[in-house]
C-alpha positions in Angstrom: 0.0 0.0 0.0 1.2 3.7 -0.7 2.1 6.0 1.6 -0.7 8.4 0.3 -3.2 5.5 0.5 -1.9 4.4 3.8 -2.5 8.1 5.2 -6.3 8.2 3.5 -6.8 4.8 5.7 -5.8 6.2 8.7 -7.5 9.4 8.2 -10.8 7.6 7.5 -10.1 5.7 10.8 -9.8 8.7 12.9 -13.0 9.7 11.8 -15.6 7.2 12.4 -14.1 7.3 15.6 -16.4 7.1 18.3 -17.1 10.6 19.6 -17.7 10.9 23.6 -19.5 13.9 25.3 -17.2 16.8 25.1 -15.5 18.1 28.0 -16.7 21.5 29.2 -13.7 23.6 30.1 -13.7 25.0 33.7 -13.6 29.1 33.5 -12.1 31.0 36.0 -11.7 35.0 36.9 -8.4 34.4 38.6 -5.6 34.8 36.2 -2.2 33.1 37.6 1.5 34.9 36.9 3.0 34.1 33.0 5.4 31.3 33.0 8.3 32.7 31.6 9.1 29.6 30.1 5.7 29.8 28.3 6.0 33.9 27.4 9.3 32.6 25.4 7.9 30.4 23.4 4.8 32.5 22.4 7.5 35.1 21.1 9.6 32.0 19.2 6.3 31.1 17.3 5.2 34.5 16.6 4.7 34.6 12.5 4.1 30.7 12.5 0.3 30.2 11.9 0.7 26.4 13.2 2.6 26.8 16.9 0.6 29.9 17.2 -2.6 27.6 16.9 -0.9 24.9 18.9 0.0 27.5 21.7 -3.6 28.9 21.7 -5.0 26.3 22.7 -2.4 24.8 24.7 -2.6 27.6 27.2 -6.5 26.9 27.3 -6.3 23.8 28.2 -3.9 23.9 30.4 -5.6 27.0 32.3 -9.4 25.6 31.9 -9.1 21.8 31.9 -10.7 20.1 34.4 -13.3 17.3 34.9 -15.4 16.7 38.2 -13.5 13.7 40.2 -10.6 13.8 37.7 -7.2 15.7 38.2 -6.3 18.6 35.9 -3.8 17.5 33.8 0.0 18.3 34.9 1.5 17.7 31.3 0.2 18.6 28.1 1.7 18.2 24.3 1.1 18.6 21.1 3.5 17.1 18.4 2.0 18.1 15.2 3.3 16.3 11.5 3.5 18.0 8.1 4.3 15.3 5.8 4.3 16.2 2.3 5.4 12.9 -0.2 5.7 11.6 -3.7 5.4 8.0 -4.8 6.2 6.6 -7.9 6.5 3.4 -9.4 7.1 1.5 -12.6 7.1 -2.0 -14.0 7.6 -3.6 -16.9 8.1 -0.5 -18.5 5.5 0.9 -17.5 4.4 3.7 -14.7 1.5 2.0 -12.2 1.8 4.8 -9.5 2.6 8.2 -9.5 1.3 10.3 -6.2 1.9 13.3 -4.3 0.0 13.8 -1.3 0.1 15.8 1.3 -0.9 16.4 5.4 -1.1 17.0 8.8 -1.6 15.0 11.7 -1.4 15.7 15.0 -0.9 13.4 18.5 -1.7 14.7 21.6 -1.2 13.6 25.2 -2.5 14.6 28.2 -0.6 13.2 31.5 -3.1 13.1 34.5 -1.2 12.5 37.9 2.6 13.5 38.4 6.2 12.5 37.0 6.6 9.4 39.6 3.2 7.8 38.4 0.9 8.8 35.9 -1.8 7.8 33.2 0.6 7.3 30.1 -0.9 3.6 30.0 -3.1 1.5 27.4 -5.7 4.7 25.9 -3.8 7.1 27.9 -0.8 7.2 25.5 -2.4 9.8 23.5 -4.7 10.8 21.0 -4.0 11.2 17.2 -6.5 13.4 14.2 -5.9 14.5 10.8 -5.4 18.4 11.0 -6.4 20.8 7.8 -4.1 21.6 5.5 -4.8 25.6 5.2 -3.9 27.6 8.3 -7.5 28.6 9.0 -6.6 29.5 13.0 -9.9 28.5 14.5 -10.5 25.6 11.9 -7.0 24.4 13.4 -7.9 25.0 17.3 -11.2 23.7 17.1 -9.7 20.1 16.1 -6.9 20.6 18.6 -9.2 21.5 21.5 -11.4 18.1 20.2 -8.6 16.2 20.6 -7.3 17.3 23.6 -10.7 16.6 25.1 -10.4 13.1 23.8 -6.8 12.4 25.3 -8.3 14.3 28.6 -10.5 11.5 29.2 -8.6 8.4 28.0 -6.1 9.7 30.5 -8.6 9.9 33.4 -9.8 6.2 32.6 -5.9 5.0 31.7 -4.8 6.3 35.2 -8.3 4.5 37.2 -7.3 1.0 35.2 -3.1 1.7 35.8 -3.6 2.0 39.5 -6.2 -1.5 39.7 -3.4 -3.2 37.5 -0.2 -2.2 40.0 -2.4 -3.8 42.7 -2.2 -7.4 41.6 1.5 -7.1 41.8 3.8 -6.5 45.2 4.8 -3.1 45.9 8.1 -1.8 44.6 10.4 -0.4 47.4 12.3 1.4 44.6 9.9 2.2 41.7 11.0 3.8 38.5 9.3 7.3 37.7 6.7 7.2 34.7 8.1 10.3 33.5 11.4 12.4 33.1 11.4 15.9 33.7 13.7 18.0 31.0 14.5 21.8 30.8 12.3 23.5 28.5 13.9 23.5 24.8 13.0 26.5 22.3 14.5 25.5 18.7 12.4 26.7 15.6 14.7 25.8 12.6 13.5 26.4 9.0 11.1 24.1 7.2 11.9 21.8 4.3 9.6 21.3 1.3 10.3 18.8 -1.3 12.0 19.6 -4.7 11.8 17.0 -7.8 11.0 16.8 -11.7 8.1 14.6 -11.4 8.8 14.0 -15.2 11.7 13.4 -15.1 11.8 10.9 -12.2 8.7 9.0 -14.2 10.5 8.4 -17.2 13.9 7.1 -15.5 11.6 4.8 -13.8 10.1 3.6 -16.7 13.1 3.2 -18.8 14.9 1.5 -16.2 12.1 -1.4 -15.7 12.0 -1.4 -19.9 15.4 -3.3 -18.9 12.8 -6.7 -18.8 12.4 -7.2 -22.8 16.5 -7.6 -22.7 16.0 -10.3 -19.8 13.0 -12.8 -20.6 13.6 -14.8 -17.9 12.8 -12.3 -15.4 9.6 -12.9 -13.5 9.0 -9.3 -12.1 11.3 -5.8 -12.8 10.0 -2.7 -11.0 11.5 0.8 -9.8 9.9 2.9 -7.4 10.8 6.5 -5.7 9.9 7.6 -2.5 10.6 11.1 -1.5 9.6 13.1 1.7 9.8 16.3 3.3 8.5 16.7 7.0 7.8 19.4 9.5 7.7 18.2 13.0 5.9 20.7 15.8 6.4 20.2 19.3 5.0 22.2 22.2 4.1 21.4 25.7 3.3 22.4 29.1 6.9 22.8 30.3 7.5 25.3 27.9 9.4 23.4 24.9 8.4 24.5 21.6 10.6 23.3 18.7 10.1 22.9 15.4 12.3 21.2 12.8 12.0 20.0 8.6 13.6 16.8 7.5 13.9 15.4 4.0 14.7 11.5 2.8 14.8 10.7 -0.8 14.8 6.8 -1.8 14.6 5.0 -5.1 14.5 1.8 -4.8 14.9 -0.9 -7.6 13.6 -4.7 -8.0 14.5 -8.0 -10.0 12.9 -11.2 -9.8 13.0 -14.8 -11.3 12.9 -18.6 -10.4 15.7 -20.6 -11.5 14.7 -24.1 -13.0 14.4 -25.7 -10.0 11.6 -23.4 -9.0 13.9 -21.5 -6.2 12.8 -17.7 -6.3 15.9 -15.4 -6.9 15.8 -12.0 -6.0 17.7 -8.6 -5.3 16.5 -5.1 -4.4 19.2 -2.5 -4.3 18.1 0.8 -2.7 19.6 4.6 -2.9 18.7 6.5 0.5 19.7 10.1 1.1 18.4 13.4 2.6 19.7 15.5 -0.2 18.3 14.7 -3.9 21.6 15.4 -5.6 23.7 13.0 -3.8 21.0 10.6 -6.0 22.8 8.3 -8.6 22.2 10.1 -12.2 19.9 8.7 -14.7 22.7 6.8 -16.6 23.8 5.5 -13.1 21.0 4.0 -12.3 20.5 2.4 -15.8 23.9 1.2 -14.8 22.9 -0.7 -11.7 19.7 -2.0 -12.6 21.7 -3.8 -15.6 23.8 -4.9 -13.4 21.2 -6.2 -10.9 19.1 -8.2 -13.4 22.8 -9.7 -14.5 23.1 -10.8 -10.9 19.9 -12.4 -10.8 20.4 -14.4 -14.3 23.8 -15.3 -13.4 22.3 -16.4 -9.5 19.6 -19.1 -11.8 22.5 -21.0 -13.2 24.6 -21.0 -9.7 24.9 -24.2 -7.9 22.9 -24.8 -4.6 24.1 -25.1 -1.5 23.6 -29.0 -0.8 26.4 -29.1 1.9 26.4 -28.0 5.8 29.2 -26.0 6.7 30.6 -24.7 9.2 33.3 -22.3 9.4 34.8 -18.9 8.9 32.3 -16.5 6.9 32.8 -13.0 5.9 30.2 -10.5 5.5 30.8 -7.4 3.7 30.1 -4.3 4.7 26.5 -3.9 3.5 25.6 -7.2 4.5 27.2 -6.0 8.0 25.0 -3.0 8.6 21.6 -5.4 8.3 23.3 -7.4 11.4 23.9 -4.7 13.4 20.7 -3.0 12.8 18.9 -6.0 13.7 21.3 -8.1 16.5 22.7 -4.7 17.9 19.9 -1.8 17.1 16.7 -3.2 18.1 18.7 -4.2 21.3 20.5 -1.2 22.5 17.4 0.7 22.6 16.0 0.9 26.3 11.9 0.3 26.5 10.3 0.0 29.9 8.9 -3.3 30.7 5.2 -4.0 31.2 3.6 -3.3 34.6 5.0 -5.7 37.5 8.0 -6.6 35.6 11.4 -6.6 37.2 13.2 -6.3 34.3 15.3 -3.4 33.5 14.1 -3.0 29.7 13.1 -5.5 27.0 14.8 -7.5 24.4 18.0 -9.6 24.0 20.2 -7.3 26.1 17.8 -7.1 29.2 19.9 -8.5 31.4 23.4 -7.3 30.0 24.4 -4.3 31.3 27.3 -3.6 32.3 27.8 -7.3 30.3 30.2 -8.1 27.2 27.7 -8.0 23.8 30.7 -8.0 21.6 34.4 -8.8 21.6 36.0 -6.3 23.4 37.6 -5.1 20.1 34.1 -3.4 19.0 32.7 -0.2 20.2 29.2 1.3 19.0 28.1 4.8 20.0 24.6 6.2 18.1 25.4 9.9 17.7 22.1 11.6 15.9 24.6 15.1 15.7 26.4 13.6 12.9 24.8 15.1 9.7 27.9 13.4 7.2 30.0 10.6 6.7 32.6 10.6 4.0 30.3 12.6 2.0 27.2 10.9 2.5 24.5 12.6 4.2 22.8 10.8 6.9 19.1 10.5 7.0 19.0 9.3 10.9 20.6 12.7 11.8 18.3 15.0 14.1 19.1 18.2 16.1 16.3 17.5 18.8 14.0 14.6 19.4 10.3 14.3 19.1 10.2 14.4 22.9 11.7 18.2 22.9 15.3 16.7 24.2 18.5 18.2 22.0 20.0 15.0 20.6 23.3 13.9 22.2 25.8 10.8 21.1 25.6 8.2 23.4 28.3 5.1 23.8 26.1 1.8 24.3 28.8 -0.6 23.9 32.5 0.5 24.8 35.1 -1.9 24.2 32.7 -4.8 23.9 30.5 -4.2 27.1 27.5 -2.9 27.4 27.0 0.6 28.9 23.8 2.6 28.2 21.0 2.0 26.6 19.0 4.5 23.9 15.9 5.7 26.3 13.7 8.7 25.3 11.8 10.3 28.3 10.5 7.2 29.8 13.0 5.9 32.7 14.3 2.9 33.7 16.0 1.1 36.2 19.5 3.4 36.8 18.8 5.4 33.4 16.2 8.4 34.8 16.6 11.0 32.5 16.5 10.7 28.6 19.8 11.0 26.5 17.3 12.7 23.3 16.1 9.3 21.5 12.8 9.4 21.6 11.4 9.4 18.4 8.0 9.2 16.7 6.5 8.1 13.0 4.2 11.0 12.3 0.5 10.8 14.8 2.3 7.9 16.7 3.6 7.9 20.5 7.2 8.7 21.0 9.5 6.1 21.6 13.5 4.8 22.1 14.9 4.7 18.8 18.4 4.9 17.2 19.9 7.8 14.9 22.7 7.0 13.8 24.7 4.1 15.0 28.4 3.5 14.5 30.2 0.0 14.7 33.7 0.8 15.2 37.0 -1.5 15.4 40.3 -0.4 17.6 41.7 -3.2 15.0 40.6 -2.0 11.6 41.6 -4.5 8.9 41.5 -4.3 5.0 39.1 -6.0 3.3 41.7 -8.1 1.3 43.6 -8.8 4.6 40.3 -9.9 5.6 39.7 -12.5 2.3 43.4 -13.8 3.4 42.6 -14.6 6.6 39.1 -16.6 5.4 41.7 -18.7 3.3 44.3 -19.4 6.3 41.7 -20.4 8.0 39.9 -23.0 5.9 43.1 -24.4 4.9 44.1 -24.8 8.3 41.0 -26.5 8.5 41.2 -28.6 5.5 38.1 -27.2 4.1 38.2 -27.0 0.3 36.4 -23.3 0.6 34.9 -20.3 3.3 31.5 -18.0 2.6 31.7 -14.6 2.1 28.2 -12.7 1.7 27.9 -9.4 -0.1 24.2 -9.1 0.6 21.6 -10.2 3.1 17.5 -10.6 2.5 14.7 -11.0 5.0 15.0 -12.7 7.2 18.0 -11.7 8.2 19.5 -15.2 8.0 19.7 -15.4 4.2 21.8 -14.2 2.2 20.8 -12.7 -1.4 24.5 -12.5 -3.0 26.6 -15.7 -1.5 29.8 -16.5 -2.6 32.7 -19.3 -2.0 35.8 -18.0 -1.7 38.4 -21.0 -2.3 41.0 -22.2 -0.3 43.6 -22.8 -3.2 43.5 -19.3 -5.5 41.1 -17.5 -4.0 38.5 -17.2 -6.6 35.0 -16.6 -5.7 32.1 -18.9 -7.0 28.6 -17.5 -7.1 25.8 -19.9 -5.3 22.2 -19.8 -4.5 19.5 -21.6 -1.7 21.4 -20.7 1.7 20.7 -20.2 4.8 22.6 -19.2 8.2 21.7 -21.6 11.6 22.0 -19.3 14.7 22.8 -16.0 13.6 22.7 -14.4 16.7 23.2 -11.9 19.4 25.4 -15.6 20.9 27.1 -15.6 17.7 28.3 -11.7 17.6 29.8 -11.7 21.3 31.5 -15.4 20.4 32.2 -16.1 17.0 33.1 -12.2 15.3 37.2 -12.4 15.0 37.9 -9.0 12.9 35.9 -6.3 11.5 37.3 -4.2 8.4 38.2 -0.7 7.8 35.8 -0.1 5.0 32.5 1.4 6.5 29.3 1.8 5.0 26.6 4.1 5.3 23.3 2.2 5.3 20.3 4.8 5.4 17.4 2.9 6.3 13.9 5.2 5.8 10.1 4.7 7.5 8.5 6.3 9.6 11.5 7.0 12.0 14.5 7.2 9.7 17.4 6.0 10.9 21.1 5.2 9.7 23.2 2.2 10.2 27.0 2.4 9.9 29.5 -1.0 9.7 32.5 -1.8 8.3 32.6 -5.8 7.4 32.8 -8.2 10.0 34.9 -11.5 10.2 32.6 -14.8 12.1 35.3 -18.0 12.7 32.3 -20.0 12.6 29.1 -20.2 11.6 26.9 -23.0 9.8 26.1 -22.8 6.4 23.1 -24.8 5.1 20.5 -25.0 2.4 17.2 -23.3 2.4 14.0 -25.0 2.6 12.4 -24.1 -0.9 9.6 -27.2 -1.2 7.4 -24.6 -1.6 8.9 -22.7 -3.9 7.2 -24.0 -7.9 7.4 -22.5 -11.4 4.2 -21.0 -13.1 2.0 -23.9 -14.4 2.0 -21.8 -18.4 4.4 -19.5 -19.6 4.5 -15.6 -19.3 3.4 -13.6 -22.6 5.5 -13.3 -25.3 7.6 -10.2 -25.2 7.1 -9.1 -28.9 3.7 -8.5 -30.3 2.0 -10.8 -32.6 
């Protein structure tokens, strides 16, 4: 599904939402002192009609908001999206989707009790609306101030249900807070807006998947471009206001076919940046996708992996950054565990702080500052998160151990404030998240010193061959692009239907011997972009064996011809 048609789903959702009795706002003649915190950031948003909306009716609601038998709230925010996109795609030489949409949504949540122990639970996480795309002020405020009332309540209920949950569980002598408090932030950098040659972009698209009459065995050929601009809002009670514009640009191209055996062959190289220039030209692109359907006919006449092996296997840069981002990533970032549990956060590394994760010759730090890295920009870069917290690097793993985790503003055992990563897709809840992570080696290696020592080591073995894997697919345990690298010359042999057997978290803390010197920026867009950064890493052992692909069976007729008759 597009992201346009994704967005008219949601909006459609959000509005045959149930609609509860509106909260009447409690008035008052008494008129407390400005917060100065709050007179600042009414003179940052002066000229911009959104946080001057947003403002408006935060300071009602946060004055006038109150409900008999329910507390008045004592944090309020409003995180507001302008997403502006283009989608395009092309098969077969042909364009099948070319969109450019365009909106706002906005996700509000309203904290009922105090920073120790509030209503951020189940409902209470926060509201979410589609917000109009003019700046009409009241046409804005008026679906602000609905939603607010919304969140209002789902708090008051979330809190009731929070506090009848923590009884069925023994009291924590210690507990964690809910919340962190953080000084109030005002940032307003400029806004972004996309810029592209629609026609352009459509015919490079559709010359590039007119690549499939040159290839008749190809099953499937299709290019597609994604670009994005967004404008995130903040403001809240404490007196943050921020607002900051972020572009990704991604064209992504695809090749498909089954080899004789019925095995399905694929490959789907991607270009990520936040600048459209750094975008490979036309000719480029022509280039690769030549290149990538050459790939996929030479992978149908590769052998298959019949043997199991195990043993040294090197994975290239590229393939690298998918293991980090999934063994490493998803596990250095810090997520407080459900109600009642004792764990410290969630996930592989739960219990390993302070633990080795890695050999103690690896080091990864996520620093969300860095804009560049050897010349490529880096889409995972932010100034401030979506939590109104300026973005800082943090070290996770130093020297192999584990020491920090990525949190946003929801504490955890010994981590009680946020070191800026929490992050949030556009009308979803803020949470941990990674910007741009780093694997670095104290004991950088080439990668041909890294080749050699695959070949020392299988010969020392007696093994006639190693592995060394240029790409990875999904799952993470099999590779795309797989080749033998032979014991007696070195030569590389191209083969097909592999998989890995426990490629884990076990497996990167045990089995990694060397990483190279050659890193590679892997931008990796979505809802929360994020980049990955590895050099190639060295495993003495891992096992090597052949996919199950029983299922896997050609088309009963064949496709239609390519010329006309």
């Amino acid at each position: 599904m597009s992201a346009v048609h994704g967005t008219l789903a949601f909006a459609l959702a959000l509005s045959v939402a149930p609609c509860a009795p509106l909260l009447h706002a409690a008035s008052s003649d008494s008129k407390p002192a400005p917060d100065p915190a709050m007179v600042a950031a009414h003179a940052s948003a002066r000229g911009d009609a959104l946080l001057e909306a947003l403002l408006a009716e935060l300071d009602r609601s946060k004055a006038q908001l109150k409900m008999d038998q329910v507390q008045p709230p004592y944090f309020i925010e409003y995180r507001l999206n302008d997403v502006e996109d283009y989608n395009a795609e092309a098969a077969y030489g042909a364009l099948r989707e070319n969109q450019h949409g365009h909106f706002r949504v906005l996700r509000v949540v309203v904290r009922i009790g105090d920073y120790k122990q509030d209503s951020f639970y189940a409902r209470g996480q926060g509201e979410s609306t589609i917000l109009p795309l003019d700046n009409d002020a009241m046409a804005l405020r008026h679906q602000i101030w609905l939603a607010t009332d919304d969140a209002y309540k789902a708090a008051g209920q979330a809190l009731a249900e929070k506090q009848a949950e923590l009884k069925r569980f023994t009291t924590d002598t210690n507990p964690v807070d809910d919340f962190a408090k953080a000084a109030p932030l005002i940032a307003v950098e400029p806004t972004v807006s996309l810029k592209l040659d629609e026609t352009s972009w459509k015919k490079t698209l559709e010359e590039i998947t007119n690549l499939y009459r040159q290839y008749p065995d190809m099953q499937s050929v299709s290019a597609s471009a994604h670009f994005s601009a967004v404008n995130e809002y903040l403001v809240n009670t404490e007196g943050t206001l921020t607002r900051c514009g972020k572009t990704t640009y991604s064209v992504q191209l695809n090749g498909s076919a089954q080899a004789a055996d019925g095995m399905r062959l694929s490959r789907s190289p991607a270009y990520v940046v936040a600048r459209m220039e750094e975008l490979p030209s036309h000719d480029a692109l022509m280039t690769d996708a030549k290149n990538m359907l050459d790939t996929i006919v030479a992978l149908r006449q590769a052998p298959i992996v019949e043997e199991e092996y195990r043993g040294p296997v090197l994975f290239s840069a590229d393939a690298a950054d998918d293991i980090v981002a999934s063994l490493i990533g998803q596990n250095v970032v810090g997520h407080k565990p459900q109600l009642g549990r004792p764990n410290r956060t969630t996930g592989a590394f739960a219990t390993s702080y302070k633990a080795r994760v890695l050999p103690n010759f690896l080091s990864v730090i996520d620093d969300p500052t860095l804009k560049d890295f050897q010349g490529k920009s880096l889409i995972g870069n932010y100034v401030f998160d979506s939590e109104g917290v300026k973005a800082q690097p943090v070290d996770a793993i130093e020297n192999g151990m584990l020491t920090n985790y990525l949190i946003g503003r929801q504490p955890l055992r010994d981590f009680p404030a946020s070191n800026g990563h929490g992050r949030a897709a556009a009308g979803m809840t803020a949470v941990p998240n990674l910007g741009v992570l780093l694997l670095k080696s104290s004991e950088p290696q080439s990668p041909v010193d890294l080749k050699k020592k695959v070949i020392e080591m299988v010969k020392e073995q007696g093994k006639p061959y190693g592995y060394r894997v240029e790409t990875l697919g999904q799952p993470g345990n099999t590779p795309r692009l797989l080749y033998r690298v032979y014991a007696n010359d070195g030569h590389e042999e191209l083969v097909r239907g592999a998989v890995f057997n426990e490629l884990d978290t076990r497996a990167l803390r045990a089995d990694v011997i060397a990483a190279g010197n050659d890193p590679l920026v892997s931008n990796r867009p979505g809802g929360i972009p994020t980049t990955v950064i590895s050099p190639s890493l060295l495993f003495d052992e891992l096992e090597v064996k052949r996919a199950d692909t029983s299922k896997d069976k050609l088309p009963e007729y064949p496709p239609p011809p390519l010329a006309k008759k």
